[in-house]
C-alpha positions as CSV (number, residue, x, y, z in Angstrom):
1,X,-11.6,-1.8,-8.3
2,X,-10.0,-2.9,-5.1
3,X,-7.0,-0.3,-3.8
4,X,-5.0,-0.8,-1.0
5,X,-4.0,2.0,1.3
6,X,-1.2,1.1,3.5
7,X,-2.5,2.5,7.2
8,X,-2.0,3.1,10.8
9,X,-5.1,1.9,11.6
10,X,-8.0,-0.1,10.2
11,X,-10.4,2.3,9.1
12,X,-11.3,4.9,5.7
13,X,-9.9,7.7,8.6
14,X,-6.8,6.1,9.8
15,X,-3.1,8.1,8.9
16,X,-1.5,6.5,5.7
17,X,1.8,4.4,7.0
18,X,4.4,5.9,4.9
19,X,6.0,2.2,4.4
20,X,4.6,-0.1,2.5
21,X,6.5,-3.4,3.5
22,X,6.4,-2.6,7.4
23,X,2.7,-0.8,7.5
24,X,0.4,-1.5,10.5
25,X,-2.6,-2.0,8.3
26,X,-3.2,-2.6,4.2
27,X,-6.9,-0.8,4.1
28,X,-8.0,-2.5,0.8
29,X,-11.1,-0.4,-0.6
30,X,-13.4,-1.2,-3.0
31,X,-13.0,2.2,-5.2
32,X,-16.8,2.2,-6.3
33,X,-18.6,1.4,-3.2
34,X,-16.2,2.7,-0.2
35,X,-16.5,-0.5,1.4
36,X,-13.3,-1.4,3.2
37,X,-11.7,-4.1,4.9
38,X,-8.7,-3.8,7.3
39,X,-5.5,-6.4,6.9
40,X,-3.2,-6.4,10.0
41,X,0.2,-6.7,8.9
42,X,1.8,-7.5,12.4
43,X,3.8,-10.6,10.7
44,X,5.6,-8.6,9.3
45,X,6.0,-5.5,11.2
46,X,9.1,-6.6,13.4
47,X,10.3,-9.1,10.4
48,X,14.0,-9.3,9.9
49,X,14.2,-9.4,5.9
50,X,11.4,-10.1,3.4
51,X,9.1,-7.8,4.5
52,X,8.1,-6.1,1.7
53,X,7.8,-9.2,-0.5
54,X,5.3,-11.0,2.0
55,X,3.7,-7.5,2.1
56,X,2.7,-7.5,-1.5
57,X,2.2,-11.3,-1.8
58,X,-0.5,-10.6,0.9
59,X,-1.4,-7.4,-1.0
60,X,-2.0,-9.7,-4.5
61,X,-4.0,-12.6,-2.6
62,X,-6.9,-10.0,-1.9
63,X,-7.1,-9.1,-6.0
64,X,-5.6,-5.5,-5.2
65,X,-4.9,-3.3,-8.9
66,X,-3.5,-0.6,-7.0
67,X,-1.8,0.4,-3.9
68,X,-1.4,3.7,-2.4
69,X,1.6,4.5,-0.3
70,X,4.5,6.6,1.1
71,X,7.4,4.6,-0.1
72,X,8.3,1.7,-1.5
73,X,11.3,-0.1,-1.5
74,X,12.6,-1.8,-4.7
75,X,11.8,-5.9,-3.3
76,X,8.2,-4.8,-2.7
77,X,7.7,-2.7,-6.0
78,X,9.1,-5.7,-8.1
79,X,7.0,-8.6,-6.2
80,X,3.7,-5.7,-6.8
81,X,4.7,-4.9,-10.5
82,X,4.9,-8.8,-10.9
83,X,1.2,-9.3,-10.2
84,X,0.0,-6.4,-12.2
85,X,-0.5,-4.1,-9.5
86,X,0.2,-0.3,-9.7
87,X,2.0,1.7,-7.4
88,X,1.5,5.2,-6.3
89,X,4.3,6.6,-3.6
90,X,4.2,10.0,-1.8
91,X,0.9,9.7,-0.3
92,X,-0.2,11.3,3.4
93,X,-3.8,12.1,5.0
94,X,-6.2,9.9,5.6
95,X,-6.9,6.6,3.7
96,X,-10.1,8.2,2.5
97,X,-8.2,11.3,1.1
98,X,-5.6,9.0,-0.7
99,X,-8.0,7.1,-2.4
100,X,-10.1,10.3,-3.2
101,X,-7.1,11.8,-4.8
102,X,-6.7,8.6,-6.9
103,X,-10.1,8.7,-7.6
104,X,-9.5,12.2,-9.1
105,X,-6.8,10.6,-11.9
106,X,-4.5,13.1,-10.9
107,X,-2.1,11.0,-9.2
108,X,0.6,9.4,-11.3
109,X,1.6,6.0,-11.0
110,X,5.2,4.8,-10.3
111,X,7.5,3.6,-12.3
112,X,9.8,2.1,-9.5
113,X,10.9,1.5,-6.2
114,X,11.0,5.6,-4.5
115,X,13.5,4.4,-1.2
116,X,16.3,2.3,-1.4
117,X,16.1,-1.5,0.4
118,X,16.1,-1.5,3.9
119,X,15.6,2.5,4.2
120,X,13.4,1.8,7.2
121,X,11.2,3.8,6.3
């Protein structure tokens, strides 16, 4: 199963980015094998609106079931939940602890947006 782990750098030990629509990185993980690959989200880091929606359009073109995250705002939860992808908030650590603890099944998935749109967070 792919999983994307928004980050603050490219790599399984980079700091989670606690946004999902403005992250510096979407780690996407292959939850079997540990093999990663590193998305730089610089388009839309400094993006004036839309953000979060070209976030998880680019989340959905790499086949991503679930993404792991600090928040995320209600545009970016809908345009996920629209292409079948799950959404767990309130994650910190490392990219490798986030998807170890999703791993576990003890994390529970969202059921909506956990900030409000245009929080900047």
């Amino acid at each position: 199963m792919k999983i994307a782990v928004t980050a603050q750098d490219g790599s399984l030990d980079a700091k989670v980015d606690p946004r999902f629509g403005r992250a510096k990185y979407f780690v996407i993980v292959d939850s079997d094998t540990m093999e990663f690959e590193a998305v730089d989200n610089k388009q839309n880091l400094q993006a004036a609106a839309g953000a979060g929606v070209q976030s998880g359009q680019i989340v959905a073109k790499y086949g991503v079931e679930v993404v792991l995250t600090g928040n995320c705002g209600p545009k970016a939860f809908s345009t996920l939940a629209a292409g079948n992808v799950k959404v767990f908030t309130g994650m910190s650590g490392t990219v490798k602890e986030a998807v170890d603890a999703y791993k576990s099944g003890k994390l529970k998935a969202s059921g909506d947006a956990n900030v409000d749109a245009h929080s900047g967070i």
